[in-house]
ROKELUM-553523 format. One line per 4 residues: for each residue x, y, z of N, C-alpha, C. Coordinates in steps of 0.001 Angstrom, whole numbers. Each point is the difference from the previous one (the first is absolute). Example, Ala and Ser with C-alpha at 12.3 -4.5 7.8 and 13.67 -1.06 7.14 Angstrom:
BEGIN
13190 -5690 7800 -890 1190 0 900 1200 0  -350 1050 -720 820 1190 60 -770 1090 730 .
***
This chain:
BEGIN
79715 -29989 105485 -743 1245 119 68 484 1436  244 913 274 8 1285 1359 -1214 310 279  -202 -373 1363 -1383 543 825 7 428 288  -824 1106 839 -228 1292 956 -785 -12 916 .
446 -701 1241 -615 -50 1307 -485 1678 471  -922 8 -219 63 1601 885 80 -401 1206  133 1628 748 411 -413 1113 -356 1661 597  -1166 525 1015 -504 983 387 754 551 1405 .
858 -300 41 332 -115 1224 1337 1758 496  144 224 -1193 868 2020 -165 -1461 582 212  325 879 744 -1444 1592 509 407 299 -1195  -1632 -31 -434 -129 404 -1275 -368 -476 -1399 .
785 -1465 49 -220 -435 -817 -1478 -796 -319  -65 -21 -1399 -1353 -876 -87 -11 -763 -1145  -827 -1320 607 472 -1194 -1410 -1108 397 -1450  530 -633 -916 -757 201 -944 176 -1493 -466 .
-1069 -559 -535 152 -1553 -261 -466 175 -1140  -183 1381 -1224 -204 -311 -1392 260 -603 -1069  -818 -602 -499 561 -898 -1236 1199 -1172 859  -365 -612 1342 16 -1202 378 -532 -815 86 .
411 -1316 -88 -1299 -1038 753 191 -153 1511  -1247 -213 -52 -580 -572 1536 52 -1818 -131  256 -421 873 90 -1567 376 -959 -184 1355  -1417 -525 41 -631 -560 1052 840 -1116 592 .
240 1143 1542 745 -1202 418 -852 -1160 767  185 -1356 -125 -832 -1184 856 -413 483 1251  -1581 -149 153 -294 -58 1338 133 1612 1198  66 1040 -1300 308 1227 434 -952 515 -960 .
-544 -133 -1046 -974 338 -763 -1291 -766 5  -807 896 -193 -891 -1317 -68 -1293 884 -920  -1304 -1161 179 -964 376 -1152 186 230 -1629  -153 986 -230 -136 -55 -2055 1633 -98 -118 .
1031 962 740 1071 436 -177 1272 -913 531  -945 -1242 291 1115 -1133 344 737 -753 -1460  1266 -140 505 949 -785 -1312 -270 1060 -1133  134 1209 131 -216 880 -1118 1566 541 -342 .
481 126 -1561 477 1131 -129 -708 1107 -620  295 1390 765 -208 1121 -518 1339 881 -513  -494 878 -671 447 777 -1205 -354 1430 816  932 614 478 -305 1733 758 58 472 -1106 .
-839 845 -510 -129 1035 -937 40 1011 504  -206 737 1178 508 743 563 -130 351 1610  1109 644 455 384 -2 1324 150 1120 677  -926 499 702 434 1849 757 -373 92 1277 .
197 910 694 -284 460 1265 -1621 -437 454  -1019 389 -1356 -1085 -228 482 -559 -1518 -410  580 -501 -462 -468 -1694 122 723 -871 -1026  -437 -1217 -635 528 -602 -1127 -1032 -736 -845 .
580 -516 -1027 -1421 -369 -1285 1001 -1338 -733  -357 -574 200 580 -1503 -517 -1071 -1103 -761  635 -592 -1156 -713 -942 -763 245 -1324 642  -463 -1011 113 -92 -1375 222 505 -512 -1606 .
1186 -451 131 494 -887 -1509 -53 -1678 6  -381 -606 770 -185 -1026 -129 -1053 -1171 501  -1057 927 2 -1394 -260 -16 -990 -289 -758  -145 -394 -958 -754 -699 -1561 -965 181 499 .
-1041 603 -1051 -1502 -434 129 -61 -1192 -873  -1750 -352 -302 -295 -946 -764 -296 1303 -1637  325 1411 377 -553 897 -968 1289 179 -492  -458 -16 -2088 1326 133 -348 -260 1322 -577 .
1300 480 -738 42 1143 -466 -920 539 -1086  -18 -964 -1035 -1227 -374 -847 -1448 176 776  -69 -527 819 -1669 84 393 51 1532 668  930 449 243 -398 1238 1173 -418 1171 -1103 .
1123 -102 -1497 -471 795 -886 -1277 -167 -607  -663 -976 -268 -920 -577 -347 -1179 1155 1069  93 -181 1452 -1108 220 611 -163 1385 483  1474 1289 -363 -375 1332 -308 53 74 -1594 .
-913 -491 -554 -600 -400 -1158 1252 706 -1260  1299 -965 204 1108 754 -1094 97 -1265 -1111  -73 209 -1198 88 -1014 -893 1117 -344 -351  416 -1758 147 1263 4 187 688 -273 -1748 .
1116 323 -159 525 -160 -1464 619 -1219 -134  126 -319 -1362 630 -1055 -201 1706 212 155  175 1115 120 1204 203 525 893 -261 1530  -1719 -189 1227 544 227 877 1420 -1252 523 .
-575 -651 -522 653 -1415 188 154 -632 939  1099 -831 904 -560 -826 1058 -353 881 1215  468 977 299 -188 774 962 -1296 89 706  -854 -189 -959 -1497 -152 140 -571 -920 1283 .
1237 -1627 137 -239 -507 712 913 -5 1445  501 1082 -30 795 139 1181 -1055 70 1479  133 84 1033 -1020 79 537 446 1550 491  -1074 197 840 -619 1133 1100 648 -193 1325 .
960 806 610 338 -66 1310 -1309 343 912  196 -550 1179 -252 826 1535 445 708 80  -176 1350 400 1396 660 -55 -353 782 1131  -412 -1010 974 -751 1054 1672 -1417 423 497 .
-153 -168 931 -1345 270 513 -713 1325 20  574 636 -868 -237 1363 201 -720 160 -1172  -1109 852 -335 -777 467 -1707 735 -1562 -723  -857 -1025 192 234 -1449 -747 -654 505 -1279 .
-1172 1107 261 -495 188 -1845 531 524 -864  1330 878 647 466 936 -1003 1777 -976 -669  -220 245 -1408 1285 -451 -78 1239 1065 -209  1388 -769 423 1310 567 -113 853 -581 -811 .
1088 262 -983 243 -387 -1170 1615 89 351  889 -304 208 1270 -265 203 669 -699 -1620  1021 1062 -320 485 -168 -1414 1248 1034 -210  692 -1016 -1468 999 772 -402 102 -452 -1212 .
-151 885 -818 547 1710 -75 -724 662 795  25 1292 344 -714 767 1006 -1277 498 -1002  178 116 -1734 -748 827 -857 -586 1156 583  -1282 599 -770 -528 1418 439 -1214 -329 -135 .
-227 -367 1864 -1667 -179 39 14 1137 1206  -1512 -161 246 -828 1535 284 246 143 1413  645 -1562 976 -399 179 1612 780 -1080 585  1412 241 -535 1408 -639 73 756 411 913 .
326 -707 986 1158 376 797 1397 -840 -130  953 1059 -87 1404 -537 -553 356 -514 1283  661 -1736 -479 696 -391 1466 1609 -878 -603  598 1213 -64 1627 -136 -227 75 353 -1076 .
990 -577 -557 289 -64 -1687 -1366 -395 -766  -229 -877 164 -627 -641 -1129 -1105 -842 289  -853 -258 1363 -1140 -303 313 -869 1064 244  -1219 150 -685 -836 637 953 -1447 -437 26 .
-793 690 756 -1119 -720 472 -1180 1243 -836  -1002 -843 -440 -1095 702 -543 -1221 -148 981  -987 592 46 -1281 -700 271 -1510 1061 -1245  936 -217 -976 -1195 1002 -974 -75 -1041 -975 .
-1328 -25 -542 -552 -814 -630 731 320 -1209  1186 1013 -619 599 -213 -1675 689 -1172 132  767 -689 952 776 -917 -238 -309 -1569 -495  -938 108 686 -1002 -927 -205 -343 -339 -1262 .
-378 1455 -738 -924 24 -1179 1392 -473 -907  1193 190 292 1071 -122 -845 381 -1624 -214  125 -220 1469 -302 -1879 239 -1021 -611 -565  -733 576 -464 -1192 -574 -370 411 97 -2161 .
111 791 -293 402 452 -1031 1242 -738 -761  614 -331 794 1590 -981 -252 1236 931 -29  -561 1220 742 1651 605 87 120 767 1211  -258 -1196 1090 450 1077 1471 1140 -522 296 .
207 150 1106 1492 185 949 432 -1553 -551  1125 12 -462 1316 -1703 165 -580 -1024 1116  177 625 1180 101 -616 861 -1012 538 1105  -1072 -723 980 -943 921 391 -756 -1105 1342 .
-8 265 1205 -644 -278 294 -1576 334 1306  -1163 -143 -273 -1170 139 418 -175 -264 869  -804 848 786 -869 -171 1356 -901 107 49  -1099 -536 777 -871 1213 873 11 -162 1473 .
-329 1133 223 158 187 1445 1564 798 469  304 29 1245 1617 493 -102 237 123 1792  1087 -475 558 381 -179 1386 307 1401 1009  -749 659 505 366 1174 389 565 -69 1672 .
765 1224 399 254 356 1141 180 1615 342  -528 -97 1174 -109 1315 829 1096 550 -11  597 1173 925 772 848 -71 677 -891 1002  1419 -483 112 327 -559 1181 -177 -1338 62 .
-1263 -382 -472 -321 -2033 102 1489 -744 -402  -76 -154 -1132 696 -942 -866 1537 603 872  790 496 406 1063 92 682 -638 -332 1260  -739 -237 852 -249 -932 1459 211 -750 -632 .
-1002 -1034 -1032 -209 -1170 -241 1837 -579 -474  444 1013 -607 1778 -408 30 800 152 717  -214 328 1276 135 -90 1590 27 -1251 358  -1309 -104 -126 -758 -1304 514 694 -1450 -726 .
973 230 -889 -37 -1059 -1107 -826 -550 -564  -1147 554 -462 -772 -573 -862 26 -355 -1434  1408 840 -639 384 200 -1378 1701 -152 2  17 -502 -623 1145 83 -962 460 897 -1436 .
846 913 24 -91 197 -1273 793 198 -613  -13 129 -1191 1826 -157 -1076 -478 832 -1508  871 802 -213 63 329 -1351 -938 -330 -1438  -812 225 -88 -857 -612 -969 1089 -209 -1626 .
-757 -896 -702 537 -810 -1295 -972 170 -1120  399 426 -1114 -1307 31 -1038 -221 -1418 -304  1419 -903 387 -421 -1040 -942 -978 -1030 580  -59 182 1370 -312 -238 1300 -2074 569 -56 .
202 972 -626 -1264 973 342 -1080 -159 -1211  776 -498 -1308 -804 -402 -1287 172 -1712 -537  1092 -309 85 409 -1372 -853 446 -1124 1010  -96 139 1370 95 -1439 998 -1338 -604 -355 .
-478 -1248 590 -1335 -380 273 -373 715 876  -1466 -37 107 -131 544 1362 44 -813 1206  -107 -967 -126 184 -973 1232 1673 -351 44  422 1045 -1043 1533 -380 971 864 860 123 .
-820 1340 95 22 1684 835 865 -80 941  -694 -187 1436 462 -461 1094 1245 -321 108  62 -1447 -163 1617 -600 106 926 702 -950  -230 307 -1048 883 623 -835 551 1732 574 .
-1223 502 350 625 1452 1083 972 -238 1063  -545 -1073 740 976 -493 793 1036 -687 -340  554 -243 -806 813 -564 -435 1124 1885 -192  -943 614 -270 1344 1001 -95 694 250 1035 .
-1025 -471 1019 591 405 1886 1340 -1492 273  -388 -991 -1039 1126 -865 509 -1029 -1011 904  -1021 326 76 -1129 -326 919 -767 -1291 -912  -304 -1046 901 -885 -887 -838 -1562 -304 940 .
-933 12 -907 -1489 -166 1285 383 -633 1325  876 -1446 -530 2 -789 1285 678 544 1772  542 1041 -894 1078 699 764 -757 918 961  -1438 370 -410 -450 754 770 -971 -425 1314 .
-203 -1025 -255 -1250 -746 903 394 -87 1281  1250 -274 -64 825 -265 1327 569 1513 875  -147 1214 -1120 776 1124 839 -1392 1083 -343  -854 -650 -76 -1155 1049 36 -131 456 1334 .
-102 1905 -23 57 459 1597 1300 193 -72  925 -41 -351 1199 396 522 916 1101 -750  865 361 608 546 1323 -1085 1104 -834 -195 .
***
């Protein structure tokens, strides 16, 4: 697979890191957003909005429907016990719904072909019901940046980032996110400890 280093450096140009992951790099991140991958959902002039994908709560998907009081079907099936991402320090109460098919809910934003992101309570009601999105995964909360931040902080080397993967973004473990993103770079964790800080 082919990566895309951006690279800001033509007058004029400006990066867009949408629908990439982010890689916390060692010892350059730190607090909630350490050893995180994120998921850019989107990327512009005036800031960026990224999910945390490999952050588990102890809350699964089942209980979250349960507690905006949706009755779950005998249809829903295991999904029920998937868990609840972190998905950033930002509105931890509100959730964000990452899925494909894109279907036709009320407060969907399309991100490419065939992911997009909800945060309206129909999708939910559909998950709950036994016929939402294939493939789907939950947050609450969501990783934000200012107009300008998140390109210092990729200045700074604080991130790594590479091409995002559905298979990567729904069907890895989550504890093996990380190495597996990096693995598209050719990159292995161990590899980084030693060249953290460096370009």
């Amino acid at each position: 697979m082919t990566t895309t280093v951006p690279h800001a450096s033509d007058a004029g140009s400006r990066i867009d890191l949408s629908r990439q992951f982010l890689l916390a790099m060692p010892g350059m991140v730190s607090g909630e957003l350490a050893n995180t991958v994120i998921y850019v959902c989107e990327h512009t002039e005036h800031g960026a909005l990224g999910l945390v994908i490999n952050r588990p709560t102890d809350l699964t998907i089942g209980d979250l429907l349960q507690r905006i009081d949706l009755s779950l079907s005998l249809e829903i099936g295991p999904v029920q016990e998937s868990p609840v991402f972190f998905g950033g320090p930002v509105q931890t109460d509100r959730g964000f719904v990452l899925h494909v098919p894109r279907g036709e809910y009320s407060s969907s934003i399309q991100l490419g072909d065939d992911v997009a992101l909800t945060t309206s309570r129909d999708v939910l009601q559909d998950v709950a019901a036994g016929h939402g999105p294939a493939r789907l995964l939950v947050t609450l909360g969501y990783a934000g940046w200012g107009a300008g931040q998140l390109e210092d902080e990729l200045a700074r080397n604080a991130w790594l980032n590479v091409l995002s993967s559905n298979d990567i973004l729904f069907d890895t473990p989550a504890e093996d996110r990380y190495d597996a993103a990096l693995a598209q770079l050719g990159i292995r964790a161990s590899m980084l400890a030693s060249d953290a800080g460096h370009a």
